[in-house]
ROSE-4610 file (N, C-alpha, C; in Angstrom, 1 decimal, always signed):
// ROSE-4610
residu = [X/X/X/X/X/X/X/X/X/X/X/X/X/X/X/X/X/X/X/X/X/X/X/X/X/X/X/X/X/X/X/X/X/X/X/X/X/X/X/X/X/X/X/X/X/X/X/X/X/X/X/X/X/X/X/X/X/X/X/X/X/X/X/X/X/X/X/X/X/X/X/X/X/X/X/X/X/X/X/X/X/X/X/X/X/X/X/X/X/X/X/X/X/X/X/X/X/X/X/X/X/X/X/X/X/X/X/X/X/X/X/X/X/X/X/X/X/X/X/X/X/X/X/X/X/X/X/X/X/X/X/X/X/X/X/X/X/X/X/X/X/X/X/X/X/X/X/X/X/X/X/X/X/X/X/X/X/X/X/X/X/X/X/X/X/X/X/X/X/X/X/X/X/X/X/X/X/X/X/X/X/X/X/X/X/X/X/X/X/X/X/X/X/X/X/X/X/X/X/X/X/X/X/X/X/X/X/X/X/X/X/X/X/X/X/X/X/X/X/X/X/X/X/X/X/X/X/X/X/X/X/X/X/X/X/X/X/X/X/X/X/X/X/X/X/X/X/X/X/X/X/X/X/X/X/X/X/X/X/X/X/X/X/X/X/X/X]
num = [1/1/1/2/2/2/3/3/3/4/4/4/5/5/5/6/6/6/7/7/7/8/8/8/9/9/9/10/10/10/11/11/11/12/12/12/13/13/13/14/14/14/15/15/15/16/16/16/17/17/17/18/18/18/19/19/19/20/20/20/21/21/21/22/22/22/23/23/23/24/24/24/25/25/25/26/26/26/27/27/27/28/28/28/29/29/29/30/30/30/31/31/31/32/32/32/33/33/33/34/34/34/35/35/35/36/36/36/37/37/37/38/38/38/39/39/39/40/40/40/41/41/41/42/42/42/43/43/43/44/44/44/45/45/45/46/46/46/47/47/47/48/48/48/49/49/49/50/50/50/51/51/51/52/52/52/53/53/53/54/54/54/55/55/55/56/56/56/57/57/57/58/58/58/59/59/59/60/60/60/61/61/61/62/62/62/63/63/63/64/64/64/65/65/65/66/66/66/67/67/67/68/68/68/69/69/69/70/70/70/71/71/71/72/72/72/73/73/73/74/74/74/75/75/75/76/76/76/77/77/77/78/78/78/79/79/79/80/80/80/81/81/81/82/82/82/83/83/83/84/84/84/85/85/85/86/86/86/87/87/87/88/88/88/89/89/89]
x = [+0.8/+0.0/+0.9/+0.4/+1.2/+0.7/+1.0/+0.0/+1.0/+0.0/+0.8/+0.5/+2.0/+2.4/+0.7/+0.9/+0.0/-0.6/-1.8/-1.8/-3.6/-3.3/-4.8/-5.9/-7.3/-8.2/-8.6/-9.9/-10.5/-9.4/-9.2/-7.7/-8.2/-7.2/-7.7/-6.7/-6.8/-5.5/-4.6/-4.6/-3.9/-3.8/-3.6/-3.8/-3.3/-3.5/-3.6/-3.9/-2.8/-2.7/-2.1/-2.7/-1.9/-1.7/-1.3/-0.9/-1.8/-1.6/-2.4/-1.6/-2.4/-1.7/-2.4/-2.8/-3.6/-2.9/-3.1/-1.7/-3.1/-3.2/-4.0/-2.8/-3.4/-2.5/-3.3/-2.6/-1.9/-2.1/-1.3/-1.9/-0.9/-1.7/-3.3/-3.7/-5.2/-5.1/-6.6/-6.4/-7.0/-8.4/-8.2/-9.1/-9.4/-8.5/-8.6/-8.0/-8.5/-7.7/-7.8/-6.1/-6.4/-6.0/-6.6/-6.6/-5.7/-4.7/-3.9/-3.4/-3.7/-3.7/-1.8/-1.7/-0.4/-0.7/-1.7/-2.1/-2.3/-2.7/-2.9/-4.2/-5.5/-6.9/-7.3/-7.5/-8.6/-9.6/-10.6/-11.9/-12.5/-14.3/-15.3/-15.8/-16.2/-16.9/-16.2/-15.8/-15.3/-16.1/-16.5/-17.6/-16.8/-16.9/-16.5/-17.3/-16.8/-17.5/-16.9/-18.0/-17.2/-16.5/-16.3/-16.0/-17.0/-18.3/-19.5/-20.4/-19.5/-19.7/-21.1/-21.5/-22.4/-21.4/-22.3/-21.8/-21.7/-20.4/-20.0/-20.7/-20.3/-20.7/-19.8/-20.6/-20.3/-19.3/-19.0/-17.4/-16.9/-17.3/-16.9/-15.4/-14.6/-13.2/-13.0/-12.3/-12.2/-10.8/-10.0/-8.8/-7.5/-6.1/-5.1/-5.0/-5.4/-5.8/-7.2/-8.1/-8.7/-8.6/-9.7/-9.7/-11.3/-11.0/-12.5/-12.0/-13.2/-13.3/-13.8/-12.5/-12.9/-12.6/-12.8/-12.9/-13.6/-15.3/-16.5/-16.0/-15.3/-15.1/-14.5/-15.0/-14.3/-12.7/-12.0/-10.8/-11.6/-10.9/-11.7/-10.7/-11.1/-10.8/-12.3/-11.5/-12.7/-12.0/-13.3/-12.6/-13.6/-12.3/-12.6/-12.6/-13.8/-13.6/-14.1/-12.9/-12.8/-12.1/-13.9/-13.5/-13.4/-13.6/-13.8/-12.3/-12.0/-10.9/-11.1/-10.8/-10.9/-9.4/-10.0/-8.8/-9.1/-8.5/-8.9/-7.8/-8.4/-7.7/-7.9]
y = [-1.2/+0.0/+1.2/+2.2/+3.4/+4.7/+5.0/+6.3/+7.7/+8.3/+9.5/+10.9/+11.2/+13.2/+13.6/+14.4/+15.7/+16.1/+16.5/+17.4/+18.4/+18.9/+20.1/+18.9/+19.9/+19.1/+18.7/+17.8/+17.3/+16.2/+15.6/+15.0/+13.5/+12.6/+11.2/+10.6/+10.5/+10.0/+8.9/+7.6/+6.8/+5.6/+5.0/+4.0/+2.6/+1.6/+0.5/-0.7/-1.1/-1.8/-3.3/-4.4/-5.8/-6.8/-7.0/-8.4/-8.0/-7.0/-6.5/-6.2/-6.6/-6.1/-4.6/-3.9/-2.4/-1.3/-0.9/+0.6/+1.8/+2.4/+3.2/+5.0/+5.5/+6.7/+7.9/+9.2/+9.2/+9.0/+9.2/+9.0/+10.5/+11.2/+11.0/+11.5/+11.5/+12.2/+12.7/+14.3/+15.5/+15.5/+15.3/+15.4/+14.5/+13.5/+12.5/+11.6/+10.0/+9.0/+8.2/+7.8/+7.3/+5.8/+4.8/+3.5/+2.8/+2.1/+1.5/+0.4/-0.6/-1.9/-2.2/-3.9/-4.1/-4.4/-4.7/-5.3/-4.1/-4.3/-3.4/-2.9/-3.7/-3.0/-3.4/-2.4/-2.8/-2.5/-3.7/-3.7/-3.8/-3.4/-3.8/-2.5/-3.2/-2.1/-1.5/-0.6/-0.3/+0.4/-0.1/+0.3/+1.4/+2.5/+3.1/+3.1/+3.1/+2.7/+4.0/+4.6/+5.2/+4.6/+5.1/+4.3/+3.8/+4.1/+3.5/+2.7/+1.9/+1.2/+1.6/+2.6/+3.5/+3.2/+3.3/+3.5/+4.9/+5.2/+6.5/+6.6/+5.2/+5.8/+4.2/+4.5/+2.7/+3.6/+2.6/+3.5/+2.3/+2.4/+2.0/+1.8/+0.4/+1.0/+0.2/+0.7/+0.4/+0.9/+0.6/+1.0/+1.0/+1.5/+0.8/+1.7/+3.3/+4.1/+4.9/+4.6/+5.1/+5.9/+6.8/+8.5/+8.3/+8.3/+8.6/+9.9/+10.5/+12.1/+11.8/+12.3/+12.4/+14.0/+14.9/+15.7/+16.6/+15.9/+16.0/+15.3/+14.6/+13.6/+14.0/+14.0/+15.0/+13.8/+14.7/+13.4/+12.5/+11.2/+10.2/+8.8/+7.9/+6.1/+5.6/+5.3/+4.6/+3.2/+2.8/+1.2/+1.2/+0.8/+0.7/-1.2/-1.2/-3.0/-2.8/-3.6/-3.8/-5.1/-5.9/-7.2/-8.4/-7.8/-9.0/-9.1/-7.4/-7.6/-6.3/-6.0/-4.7/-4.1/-2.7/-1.9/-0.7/-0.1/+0.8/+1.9/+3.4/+4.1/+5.5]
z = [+0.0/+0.0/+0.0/-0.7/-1.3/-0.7/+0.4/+1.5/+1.1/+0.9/+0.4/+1.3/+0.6/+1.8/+2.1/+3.0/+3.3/+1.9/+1.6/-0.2/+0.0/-0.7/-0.3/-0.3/+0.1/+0.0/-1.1/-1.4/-2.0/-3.1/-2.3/-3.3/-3.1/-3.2/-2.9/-2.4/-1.1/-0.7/-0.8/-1.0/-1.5/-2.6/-2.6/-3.5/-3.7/-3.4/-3.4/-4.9/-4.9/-6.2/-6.0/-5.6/-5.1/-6.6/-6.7/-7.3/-8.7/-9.6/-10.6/-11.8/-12.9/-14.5/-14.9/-14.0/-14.5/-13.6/-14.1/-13.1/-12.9/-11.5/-11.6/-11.0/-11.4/-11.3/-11.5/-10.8/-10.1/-8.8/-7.7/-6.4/-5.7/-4.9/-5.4/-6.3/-6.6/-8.0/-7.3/-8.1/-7.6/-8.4/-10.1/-11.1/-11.6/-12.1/-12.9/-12.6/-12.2/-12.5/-13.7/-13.8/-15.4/-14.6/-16.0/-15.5/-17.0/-16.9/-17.9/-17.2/-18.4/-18.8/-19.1/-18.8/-19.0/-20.2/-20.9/-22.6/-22.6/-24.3/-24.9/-24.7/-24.4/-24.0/-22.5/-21.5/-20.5/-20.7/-21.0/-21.1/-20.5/-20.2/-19.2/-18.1/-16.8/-16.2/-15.2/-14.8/-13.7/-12.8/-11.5/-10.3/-9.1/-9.3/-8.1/-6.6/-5.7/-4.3/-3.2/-2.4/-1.4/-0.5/+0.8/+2.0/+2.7/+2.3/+3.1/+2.3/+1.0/-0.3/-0.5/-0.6/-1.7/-3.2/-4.1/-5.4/-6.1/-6.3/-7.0/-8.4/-9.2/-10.4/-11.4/-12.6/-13.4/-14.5/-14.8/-16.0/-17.1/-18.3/-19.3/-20.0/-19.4/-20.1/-21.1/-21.9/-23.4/-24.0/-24.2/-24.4/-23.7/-23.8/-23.3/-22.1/-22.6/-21.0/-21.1/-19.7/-19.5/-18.8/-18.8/-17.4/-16.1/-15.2/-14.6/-13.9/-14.2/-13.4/-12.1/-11.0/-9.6/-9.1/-9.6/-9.4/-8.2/-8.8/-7.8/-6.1/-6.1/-5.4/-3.6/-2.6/-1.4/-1.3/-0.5/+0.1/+1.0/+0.7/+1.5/+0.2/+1.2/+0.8/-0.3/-1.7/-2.6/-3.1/-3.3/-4.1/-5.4/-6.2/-7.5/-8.2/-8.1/-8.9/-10.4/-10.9/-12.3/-12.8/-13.8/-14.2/-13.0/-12.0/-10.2/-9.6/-9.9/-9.1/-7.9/-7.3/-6.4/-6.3/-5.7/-6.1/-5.5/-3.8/-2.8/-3.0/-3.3/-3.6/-2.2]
């Protein structure tokens, strides 16, 4: 697990990536996280989740990088499952 410096608000504090072929970046990431594949396409759905596994929002990935806008998003711990894998950022 990858815990990161002090950083202004509305950020997302760290990120968590185990035993995985998808790289999520950056951490933290303020506006955008992008999601890239060790192949050349990640496909399928990606489910964002708060900390109180409410559902953020469903995300279509298609390509070798994707972007989800977290922008809207306050600082706080989310998990991201994509394809039945999880992934707490």
């Amino acid at each position: 697990m990858v815990t990161a410096p002090k950083h202004p608000p509305r950020s997302i504090s760290k990120i968590s990536v185990e035993h995985s072929r998808e790289a999520l970046y950056p951490s933290p990431a303020h506006s955008t996280l992008y999601i890239r594949g060790e192949e050349k396409t990640v496909s399928g759905e990606a489910i964002l989740y708060n900390a109180q596994g409410e559902r953020i929002g469903i995300y279509t990935l298609n390509g070798s990088e994707n972007s989800i806008d977290v922008s809207f998003l306050p600082s706080g711990v989310y998990w991201l499952h994509i394809k039945g894998k999880n992934y707490s950022f």
